[in-house]
C-alpha positions in Angstrom: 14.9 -2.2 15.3 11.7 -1.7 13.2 11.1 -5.7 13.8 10.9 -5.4 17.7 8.8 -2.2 17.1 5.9 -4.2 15.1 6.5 -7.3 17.6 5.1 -5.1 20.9 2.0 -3.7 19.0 0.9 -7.4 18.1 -2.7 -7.5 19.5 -4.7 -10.4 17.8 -5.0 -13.4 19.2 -4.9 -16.2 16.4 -8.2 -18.0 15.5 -7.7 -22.0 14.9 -10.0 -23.2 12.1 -10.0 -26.7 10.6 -8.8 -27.1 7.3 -12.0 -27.7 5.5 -13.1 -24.0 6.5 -10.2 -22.5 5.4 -10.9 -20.3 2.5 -7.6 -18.3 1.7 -4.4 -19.4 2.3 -1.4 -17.1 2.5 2.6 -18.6 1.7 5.7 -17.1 2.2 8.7 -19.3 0.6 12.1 -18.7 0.0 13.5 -19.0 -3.7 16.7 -20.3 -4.6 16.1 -21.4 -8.0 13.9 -22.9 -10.9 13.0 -26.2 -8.9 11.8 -24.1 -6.1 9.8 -22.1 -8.6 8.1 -24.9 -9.8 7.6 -26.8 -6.5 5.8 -23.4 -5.9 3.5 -23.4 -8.8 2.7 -27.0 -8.2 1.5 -26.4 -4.2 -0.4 -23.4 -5.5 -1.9 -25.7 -8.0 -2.8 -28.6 -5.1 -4.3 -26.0 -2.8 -6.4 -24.9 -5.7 -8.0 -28.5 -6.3 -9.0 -28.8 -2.8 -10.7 -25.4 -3.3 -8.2 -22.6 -1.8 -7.5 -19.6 -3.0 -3.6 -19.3 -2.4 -1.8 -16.2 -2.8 2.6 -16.4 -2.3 4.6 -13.9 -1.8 8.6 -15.6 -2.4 12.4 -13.9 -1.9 14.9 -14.6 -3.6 18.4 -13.0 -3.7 19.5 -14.8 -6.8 17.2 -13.1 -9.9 14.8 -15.9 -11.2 12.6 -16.2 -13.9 9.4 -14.2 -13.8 6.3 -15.8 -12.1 3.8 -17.4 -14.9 1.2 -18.3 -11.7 -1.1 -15.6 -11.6 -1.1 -15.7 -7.5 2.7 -15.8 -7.2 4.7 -12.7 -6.2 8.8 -12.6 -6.0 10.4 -10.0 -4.4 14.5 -9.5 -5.5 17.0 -7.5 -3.3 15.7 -4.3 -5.5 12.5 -4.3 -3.6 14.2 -4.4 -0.4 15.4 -1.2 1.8 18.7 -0.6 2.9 18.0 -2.7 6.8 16.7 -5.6 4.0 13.0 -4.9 5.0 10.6 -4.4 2.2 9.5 -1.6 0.6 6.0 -1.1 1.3 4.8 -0.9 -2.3 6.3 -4.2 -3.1 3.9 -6.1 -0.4 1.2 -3.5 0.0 -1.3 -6.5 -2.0 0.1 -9.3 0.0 -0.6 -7.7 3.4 -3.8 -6.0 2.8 -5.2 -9.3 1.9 -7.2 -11.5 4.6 -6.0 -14.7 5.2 -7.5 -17.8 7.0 -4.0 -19.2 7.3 -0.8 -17.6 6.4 2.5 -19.9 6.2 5.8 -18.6 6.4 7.8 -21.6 4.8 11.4 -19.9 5.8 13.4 -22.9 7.2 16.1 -20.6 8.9 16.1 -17.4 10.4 17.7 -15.7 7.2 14.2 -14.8 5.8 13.8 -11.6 7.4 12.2 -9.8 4.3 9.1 -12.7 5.0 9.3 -12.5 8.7 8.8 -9.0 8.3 5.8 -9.6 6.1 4.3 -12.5 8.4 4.4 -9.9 10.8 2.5 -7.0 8.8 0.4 -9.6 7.1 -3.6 -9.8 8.1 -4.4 -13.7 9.0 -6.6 -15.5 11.6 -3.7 -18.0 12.0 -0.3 -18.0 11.6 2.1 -20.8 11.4 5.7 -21.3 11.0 9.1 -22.3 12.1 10.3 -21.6 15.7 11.9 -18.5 16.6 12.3 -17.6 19.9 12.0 -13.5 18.7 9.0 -14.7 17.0 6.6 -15.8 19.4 4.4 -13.5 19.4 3.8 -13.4 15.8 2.4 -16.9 15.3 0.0 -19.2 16.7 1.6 -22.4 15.8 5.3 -22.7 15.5 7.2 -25.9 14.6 10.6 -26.5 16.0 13.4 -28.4 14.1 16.6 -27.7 12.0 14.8 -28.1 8.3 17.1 -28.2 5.1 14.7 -26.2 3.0 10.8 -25.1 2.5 9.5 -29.0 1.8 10.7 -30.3 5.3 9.1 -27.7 7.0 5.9 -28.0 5.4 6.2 -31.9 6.0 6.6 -30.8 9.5 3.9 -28.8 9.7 1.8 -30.9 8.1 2.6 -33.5 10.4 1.7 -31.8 13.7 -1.2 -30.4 12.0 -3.0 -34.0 11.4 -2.0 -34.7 15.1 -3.8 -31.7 16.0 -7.1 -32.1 14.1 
């Protein structure tokens, strides 16, 4: 599998930074409708005011309304290949980008279009939900059975404040 494959040449060791330092931020949510959309807009918004430059990169398999955030990217099952990973030219900005800290927001393991991307992406530290298949691909991972995005980033930002 083309997952494994990019999981064995995973070389960098992640960076920790506080969250002062942190310049760009990376997010990679799952969409399942309008509300999510806007929850979306409104972290992007948050992360702004405390002067970060946030790029997400979303998946939905339901279509959903066009993005109006300048910084927000949805992929639909049309940018997806046939084994659901995506098609290069659909995250080629996303992943060439340099991130301080990427998020992957997925709650389940039914995001692999965004684990793919966590994987590909370029970021001094990743964080997201635990994953046994995954280990290699974050530095901070946050075990729990979370009902959607929200939850997780609670979580998250939970451990987070116990860290610093």
């Amino acid at each position: 599998m083309a997952l494994s494959a990019l999981l064995n040449r995973q070389t960098s060791a992640p960076v920790t930074t506080s969250y002062g330092d942190v310049k760009r931020i990376g997010l990679l949510i799952p969409v399942h409708g309008q509300d999510d959309l806007q929850w979306i807009y409104n972290l992007c918004d948050r992360l702004s005011r405390d002067g970060k430059d946030c790029e997400l990169l979303g998946f939905s398999v339901l279509p959903v309304e066009v993005p109006t955030h300048p910084n927000v990217t949805i992929l639909g099952s049309e940018d997806l290949k046939w084994n659901f990973i995506p098609k290069e030219d659909a995250i080629k900005s996303f992943i060439s980008t340099n991130f301080d800290l990427l998020l992957n927001l997925c709650p389940d393991n039914g995001c692999l279009p965004l684990d793919y991307t966590a994987i590909k992406a370029h970021a001094a530290l990743r964080i997201g939900r635990y994953e046994s298949t995954l280990t290699n691909v974050y530095g901070v991972m946050v075990k729990g059975d979370f009902a959607d995005s929200k939850g997780l980033l609670k979580a998250i930002t939970r451990y987070l404040k116990k860290l610093a």
